[in-house]
C-alpha positions in Angstrom: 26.7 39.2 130.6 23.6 41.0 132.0 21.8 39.6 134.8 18.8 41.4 136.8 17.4 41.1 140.6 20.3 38.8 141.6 21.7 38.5 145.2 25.9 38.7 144.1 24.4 42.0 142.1 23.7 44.0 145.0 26.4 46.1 147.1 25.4 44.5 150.2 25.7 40.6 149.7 27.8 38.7 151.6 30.8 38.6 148.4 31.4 34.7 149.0 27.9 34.1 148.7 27.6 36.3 146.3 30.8 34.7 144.4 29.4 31.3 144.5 25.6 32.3 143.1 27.5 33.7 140.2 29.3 30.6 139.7 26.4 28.1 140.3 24.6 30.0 137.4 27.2 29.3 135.2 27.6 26.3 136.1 24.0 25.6 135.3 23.9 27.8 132.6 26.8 27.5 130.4 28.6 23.9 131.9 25.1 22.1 131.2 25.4 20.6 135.2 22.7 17.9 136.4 21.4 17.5 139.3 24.1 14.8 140.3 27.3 17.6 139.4 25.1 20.3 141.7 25.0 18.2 144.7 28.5 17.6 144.3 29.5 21.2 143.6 27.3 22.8 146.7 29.2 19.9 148.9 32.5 21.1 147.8 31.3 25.1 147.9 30.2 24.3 151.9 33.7 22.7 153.0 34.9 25.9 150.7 33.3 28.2 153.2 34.2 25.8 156.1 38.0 25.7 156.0 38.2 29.5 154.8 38.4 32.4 157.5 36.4 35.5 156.5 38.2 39.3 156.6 36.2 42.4 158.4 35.7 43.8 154.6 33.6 40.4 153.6 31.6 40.3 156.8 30.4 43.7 156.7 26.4 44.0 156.8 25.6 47.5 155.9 21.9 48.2 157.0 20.3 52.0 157.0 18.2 53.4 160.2 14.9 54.2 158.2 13.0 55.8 161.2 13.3 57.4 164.7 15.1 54.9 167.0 12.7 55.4 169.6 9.9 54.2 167.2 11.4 50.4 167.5 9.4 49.2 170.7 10.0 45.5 171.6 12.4 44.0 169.7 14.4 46.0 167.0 17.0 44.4 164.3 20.3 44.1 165.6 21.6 47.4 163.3 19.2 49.6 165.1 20.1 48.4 168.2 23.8 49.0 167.8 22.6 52.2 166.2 20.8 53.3 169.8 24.1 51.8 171.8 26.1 54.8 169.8 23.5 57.1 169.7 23.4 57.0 173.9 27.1 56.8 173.2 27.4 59.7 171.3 24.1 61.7 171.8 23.4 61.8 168.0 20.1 61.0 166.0 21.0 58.4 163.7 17.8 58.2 161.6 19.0 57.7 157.9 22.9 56.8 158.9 24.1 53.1 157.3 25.0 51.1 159.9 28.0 48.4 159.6 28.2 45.4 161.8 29.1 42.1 161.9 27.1 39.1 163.2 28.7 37.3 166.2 26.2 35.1 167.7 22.9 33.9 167.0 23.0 30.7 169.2 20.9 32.6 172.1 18.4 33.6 170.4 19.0 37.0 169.5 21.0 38.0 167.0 23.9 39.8 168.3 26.9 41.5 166.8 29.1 44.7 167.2 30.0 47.4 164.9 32.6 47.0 162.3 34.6 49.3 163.5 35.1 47.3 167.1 35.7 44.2 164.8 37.8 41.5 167.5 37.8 38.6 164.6 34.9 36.6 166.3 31.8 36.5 163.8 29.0 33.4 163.8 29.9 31.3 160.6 27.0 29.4 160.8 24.9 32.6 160.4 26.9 33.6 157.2 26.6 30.1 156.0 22.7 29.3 156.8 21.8 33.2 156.3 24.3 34.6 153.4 25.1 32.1 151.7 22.9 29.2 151.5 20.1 30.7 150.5 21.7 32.4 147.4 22.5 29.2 146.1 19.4 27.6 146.5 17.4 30.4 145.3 19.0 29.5 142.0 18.8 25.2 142.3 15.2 25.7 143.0 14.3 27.5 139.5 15.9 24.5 137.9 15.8 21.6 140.0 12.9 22.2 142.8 13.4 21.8 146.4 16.4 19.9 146.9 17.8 19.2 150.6 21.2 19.8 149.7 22.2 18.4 153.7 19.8 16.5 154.8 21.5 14.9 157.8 22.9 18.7 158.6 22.1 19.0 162.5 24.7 22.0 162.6 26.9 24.0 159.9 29.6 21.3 160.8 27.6 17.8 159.3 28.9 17.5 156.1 
């Protein structure tokens, strides 16, 4: 099948997220589900994605310095700010270098993470959950369905 400008297309989707968008399209598409079957199927994808531990290779974010690091004045994305920890590290310019990193905490605040390479097995599931995979999905219910709260009681990742 061909399918254009979708998230589980591109290199640098998070691949359960991008695993789950490919099936939800199906599951629209070709198993004819209602809205009643979706509910039930994002339910079961969530506790999926909840009782699953993730491996370095499928929480890699790869993100490219576009400019000069000292361009980025107040508060630059995470990847360049790893990027300027190894450049004072290493004394290299690392305008146009991919940076991988994972995502470890974004309960302060401030996104943080570390590179992939200095990977410890701690990442921030709820991040990967609200940020690289939920919004796959939904991006698809919504061209079907509209806005659905697919959690409405959901205080934290862990409300089921």
């Amino acid at each position: 099948t061909y399918a254009r400008g979708m998230d589980y297309i591109k290199r640098n989707t998070f691949s359960f997220g991008a695993t789950k968008q490919k099936e939800i399209i199906k599951k629209i598409l070709m198993d004819n589900f209602n809205l009643d079957e979706v509910k039930d199927w994002m339910k079961k994808a969530k506790q999926e994605f909840l009782d699953r531990e993730f491996e370095l290779s499928e929480l890699v974010i790869t993100q490219k310095v576009g400019k000069a690091l000292e361009s980025y004045k107040k508060l630059p994305p995470l990847h360049v700010r790893l990027a300027q920890e190894e450049g004072k590290k290493t004394g290299k310019k690392l305008i146009g270098t991919e940076i991988e990193y994972v995502v470890t905490n974004t309960l302060t605040g401030r996104m943080e993470g570390i590179l992939a390479r200095d990977f410890n097995g701690s990442y921030d599931k709820e991040y990967y959950w609200e940020n690289k995979t939920l919004p796959l999905l939904t991006r698809v219910t919504e061209a079907v369905f509209g806005e659905i709260d697919f959690f409405p009681s959901q205080l934290s990742l862990f409300n089921l």
